[in-house]
MMTF fields as JSON, N, C-alpha, C and O atoms, coordinates in Angstrom:
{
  "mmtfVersion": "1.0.0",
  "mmtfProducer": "UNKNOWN",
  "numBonds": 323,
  "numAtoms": 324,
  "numGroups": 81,
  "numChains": 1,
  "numModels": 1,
  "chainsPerModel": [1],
  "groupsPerChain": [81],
  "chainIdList": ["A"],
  "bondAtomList": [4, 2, 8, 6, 12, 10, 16, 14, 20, 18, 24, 22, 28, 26, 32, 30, 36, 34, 40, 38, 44, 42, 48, 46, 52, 50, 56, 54, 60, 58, 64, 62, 68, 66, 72, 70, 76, 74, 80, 78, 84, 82, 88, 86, 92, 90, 96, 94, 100, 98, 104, 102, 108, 106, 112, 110, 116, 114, 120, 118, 124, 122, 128, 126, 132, 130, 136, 134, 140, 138, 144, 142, 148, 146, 152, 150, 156, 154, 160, 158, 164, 162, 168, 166, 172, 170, 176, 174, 180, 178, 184, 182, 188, 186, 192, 190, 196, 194, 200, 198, 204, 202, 208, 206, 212, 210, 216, 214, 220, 218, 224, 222, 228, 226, 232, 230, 236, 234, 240, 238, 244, 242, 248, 246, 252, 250, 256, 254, 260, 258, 264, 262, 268, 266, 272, 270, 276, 274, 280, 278, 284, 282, 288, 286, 292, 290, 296, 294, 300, 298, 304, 302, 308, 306, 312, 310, 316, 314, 320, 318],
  "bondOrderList": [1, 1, 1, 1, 1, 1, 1, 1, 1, 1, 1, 1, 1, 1, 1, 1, 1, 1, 1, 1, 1, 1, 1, 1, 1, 1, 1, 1, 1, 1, 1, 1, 1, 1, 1, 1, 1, 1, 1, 1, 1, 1, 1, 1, 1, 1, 1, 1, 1, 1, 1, 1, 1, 1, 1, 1, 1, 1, 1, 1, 1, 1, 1, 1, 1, 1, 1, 1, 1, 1, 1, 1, 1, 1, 1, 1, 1, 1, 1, 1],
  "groupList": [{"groupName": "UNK", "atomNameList": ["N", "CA", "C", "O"], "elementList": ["N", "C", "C", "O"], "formalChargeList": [0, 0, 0, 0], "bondAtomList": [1, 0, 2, 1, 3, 2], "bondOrderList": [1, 1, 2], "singleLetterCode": "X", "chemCompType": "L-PEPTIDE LINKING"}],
  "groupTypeList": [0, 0, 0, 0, 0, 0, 0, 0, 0, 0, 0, 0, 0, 0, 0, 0, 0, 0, 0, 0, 0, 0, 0, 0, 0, 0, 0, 0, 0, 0, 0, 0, 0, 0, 0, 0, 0, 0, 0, 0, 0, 0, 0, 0, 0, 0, 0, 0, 0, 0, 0, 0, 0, 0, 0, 0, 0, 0, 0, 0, 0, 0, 0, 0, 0, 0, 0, 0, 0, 0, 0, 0, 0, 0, 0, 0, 0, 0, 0, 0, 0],
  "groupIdList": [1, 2, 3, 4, 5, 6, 7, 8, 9, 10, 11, 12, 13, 14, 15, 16, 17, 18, 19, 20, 21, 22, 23, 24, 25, 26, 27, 28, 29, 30, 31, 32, 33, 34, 35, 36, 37, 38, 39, 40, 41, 42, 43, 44, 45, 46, 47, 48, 49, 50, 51, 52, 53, 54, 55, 56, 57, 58, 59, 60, 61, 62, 63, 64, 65, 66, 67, 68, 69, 70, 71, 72, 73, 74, 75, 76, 77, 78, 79, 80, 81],
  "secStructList": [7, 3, 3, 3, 3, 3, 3, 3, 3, 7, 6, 6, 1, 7, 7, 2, 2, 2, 2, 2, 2, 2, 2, 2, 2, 2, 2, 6, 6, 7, 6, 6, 7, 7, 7, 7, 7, 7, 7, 3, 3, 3, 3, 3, 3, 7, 7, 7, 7, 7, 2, 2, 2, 2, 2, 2, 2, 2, 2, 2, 2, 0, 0, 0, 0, 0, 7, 7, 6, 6, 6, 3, 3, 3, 3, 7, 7, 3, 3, 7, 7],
  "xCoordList": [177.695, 179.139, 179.572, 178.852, 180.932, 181.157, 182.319, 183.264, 182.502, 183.722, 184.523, 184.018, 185.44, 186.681, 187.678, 188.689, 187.187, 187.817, 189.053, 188.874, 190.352, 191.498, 191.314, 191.037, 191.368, 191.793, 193.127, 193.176, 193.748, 195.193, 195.193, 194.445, 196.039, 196.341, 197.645, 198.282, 197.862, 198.788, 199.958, 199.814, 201.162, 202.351, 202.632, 201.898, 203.551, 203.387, 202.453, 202.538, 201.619, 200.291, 200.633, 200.915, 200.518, 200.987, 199.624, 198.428, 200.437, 199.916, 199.772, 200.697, 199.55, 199.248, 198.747, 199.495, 197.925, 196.99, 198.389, 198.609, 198.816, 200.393, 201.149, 201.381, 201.596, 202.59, 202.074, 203.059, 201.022, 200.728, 200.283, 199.98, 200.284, 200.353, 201.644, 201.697, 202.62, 204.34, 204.591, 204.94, 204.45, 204.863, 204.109, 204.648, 203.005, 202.007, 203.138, 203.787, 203.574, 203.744, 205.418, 206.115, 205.644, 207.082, 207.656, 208.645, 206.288, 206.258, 205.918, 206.048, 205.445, 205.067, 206.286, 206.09, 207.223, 208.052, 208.578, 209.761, 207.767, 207.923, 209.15, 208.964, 210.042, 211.159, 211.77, 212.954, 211.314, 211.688, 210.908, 211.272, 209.397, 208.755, 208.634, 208.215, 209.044, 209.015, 208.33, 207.905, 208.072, 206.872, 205.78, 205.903, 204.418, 203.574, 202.205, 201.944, 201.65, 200.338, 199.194, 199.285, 197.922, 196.809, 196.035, 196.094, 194.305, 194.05, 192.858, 192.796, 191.563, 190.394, 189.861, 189.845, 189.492, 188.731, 187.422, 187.038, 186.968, 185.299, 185.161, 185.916, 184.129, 183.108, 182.189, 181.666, 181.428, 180.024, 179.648, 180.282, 178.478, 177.338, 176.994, 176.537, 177.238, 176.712, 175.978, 176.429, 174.373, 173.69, 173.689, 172.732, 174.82, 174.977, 176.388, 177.505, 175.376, 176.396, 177.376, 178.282, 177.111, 178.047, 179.148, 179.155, 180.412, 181.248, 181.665, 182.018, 181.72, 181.925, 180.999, 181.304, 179.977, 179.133, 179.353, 179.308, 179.578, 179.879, 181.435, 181.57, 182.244, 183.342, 183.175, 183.846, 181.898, 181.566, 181.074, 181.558, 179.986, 179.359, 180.195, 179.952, 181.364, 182.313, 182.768, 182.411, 183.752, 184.685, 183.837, 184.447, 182.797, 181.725, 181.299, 180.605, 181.452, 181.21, 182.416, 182.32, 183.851, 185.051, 185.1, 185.154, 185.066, 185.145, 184.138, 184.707, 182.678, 181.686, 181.546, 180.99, 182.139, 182.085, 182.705, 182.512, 183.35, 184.365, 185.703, 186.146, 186.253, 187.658, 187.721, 187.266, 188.128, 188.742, 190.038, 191.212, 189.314, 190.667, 191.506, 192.109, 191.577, 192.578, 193.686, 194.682, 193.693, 194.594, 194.903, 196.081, 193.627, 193.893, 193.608, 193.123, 194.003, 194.249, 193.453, 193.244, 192.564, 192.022, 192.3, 193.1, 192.057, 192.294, 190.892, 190.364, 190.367, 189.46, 189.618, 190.703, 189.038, 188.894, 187.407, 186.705, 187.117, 185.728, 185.357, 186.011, 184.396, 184.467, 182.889, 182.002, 182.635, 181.451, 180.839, 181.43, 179.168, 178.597, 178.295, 177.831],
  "yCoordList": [22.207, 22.067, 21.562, 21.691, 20.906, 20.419, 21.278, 21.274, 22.01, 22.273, 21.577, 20.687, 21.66, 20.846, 21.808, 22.27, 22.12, 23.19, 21.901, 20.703, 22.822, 22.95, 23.681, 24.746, 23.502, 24.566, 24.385, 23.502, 24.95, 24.539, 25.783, 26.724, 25.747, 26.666, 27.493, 26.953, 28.926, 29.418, 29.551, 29.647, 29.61, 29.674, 30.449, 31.386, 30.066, 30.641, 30.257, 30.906, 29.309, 29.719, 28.062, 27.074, 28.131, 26.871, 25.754, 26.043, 24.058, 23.318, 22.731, 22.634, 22.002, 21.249, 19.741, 18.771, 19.78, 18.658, 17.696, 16.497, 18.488, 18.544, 17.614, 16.407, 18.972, 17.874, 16.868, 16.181, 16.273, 14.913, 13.697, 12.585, 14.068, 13.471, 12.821, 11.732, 13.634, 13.576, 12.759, 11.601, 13.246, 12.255, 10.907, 9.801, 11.102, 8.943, 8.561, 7.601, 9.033, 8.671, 8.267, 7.373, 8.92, 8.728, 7.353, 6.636, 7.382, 6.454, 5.049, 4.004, 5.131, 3.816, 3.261, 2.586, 3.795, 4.157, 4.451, 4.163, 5.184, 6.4, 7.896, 9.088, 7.413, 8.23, 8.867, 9.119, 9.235, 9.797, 10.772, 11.481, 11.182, 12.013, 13.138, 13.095, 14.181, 15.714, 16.364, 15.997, 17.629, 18.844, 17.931, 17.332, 18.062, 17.569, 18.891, 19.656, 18.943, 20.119, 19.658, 18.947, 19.837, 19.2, 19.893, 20.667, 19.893, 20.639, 20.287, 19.131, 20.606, 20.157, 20.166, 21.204, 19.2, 19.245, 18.787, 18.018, 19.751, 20.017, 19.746, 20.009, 19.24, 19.015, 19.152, 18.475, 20.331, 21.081, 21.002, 21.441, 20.349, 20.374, 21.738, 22.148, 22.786, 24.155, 23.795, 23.271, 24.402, 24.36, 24.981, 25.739, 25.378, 26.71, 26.134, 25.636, 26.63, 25.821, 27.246, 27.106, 28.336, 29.286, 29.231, 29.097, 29.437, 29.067, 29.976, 29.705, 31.74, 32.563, 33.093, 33.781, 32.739, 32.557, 31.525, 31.742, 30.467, 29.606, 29.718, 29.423, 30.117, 30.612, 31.822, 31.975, 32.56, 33.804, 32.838, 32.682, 32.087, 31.039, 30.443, 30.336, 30.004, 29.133, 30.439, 30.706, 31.026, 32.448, 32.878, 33.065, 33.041, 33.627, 32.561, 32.799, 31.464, 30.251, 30.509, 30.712, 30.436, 29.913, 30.844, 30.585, 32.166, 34.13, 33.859, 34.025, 33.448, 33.597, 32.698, 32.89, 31.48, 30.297, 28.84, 28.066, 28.413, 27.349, 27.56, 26.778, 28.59, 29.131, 30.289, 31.367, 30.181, 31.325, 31.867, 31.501, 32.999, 33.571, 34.498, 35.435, 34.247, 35.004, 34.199, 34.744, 32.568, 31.835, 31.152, 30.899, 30.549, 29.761, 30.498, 31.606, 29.648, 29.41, 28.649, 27.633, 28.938, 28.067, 28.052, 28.966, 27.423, 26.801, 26.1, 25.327, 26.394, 25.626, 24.825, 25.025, 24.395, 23.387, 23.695, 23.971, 23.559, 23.676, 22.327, 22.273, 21.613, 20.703, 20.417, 20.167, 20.443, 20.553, 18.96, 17.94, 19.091, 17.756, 16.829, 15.71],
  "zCoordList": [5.86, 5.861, 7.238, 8.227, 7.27, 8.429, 8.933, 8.144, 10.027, 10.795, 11.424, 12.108, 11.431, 12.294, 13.056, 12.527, 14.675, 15.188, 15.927, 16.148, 16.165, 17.046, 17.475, 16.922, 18.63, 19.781, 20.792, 21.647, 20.655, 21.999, 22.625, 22.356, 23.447, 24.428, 23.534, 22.63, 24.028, 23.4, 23.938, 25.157, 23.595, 23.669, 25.242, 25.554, 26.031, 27.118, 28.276, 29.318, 28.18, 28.739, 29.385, 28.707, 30.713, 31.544, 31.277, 31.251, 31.051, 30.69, 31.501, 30.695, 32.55, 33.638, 32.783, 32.662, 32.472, 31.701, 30.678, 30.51, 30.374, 28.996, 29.91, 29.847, 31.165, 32.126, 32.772, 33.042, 33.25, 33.66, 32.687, 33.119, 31.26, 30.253, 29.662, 29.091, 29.887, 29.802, 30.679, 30.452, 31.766, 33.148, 32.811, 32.859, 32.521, 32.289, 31.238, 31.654, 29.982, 29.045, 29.48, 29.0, 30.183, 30.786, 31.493, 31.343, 32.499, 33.278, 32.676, 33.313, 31.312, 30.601, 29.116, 28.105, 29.545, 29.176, 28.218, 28.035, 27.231, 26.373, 26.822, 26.579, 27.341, 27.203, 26.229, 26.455, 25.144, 24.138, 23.858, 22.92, 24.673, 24.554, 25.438, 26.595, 24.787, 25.249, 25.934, 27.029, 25.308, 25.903, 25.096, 24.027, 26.185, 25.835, 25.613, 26.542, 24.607, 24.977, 24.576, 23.575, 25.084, 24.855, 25.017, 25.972, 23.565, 23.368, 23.029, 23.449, 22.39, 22.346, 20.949, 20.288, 20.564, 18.275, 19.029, 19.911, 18.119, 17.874, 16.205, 15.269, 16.268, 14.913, 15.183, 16.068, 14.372, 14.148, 12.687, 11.726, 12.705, 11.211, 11.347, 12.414, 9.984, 10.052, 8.608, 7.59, 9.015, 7.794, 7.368, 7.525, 6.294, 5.594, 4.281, 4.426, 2.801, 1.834, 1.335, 0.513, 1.837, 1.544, 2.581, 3.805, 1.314, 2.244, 3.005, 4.153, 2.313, 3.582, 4.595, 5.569, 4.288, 5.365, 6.273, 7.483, 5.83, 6.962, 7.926, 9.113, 7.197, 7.779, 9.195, 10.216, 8.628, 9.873, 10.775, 11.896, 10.26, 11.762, 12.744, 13.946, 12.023, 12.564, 13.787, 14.934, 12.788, 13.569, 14.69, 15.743, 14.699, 16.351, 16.927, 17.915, 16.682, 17.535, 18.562, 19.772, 17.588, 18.014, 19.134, 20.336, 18.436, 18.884, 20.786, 21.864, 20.631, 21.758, 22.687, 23.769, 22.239, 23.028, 22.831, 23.768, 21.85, 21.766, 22.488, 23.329, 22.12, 22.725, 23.597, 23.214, 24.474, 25.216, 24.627, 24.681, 23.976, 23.199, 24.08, 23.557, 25.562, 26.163, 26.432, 26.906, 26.136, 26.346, 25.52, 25.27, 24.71, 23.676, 21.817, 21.584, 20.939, 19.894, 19.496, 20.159, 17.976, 17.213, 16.095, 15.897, 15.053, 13.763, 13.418, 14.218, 12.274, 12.06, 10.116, 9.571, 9.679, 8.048, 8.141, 9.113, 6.771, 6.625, 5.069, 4.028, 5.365, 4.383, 3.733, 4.55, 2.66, 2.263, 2.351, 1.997, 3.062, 3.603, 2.465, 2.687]
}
């Protein structure tokens, strides 16, 4: 199965990367564009055709080492290969 992680930063949680993205986009003159937040997609081949099994693989990937869940947020899709 294939994963498709999101990860962003969570609400509150200062964007630096966001604001110098705003500011380029500003400066090129995209003035109509706002708060900016930016965030990281991962795709992982999990060899595993169960799907709640593969859902746990995903969740302790995301849980041990994709996300820092003290700041950020994930979301993942799961799609059969």
């Amino acid at each position: 199965m294939k994963a498709r992680i999101t990860i962003t930063l969570k609400q509150g949680v200062l964007d630096p990367q966001g604001k110098a993205i705003a500011g380029a986009l500003h400066a090129l003159g995209f003035g109509a564009v706002g708060t900016v937040r930016q965030g990281k997609y991962i795709e992982v081949e999990v060899a595993e055709s169960d799907p709640a099994k593969a859902r746990a693989e995903v969740e302790r990937m995301c849980e041990q080492l994709l996300a820092n869940t003290i700041i950020e947020n994930y979301a993942y899709e799961l799609e059969a290969a």
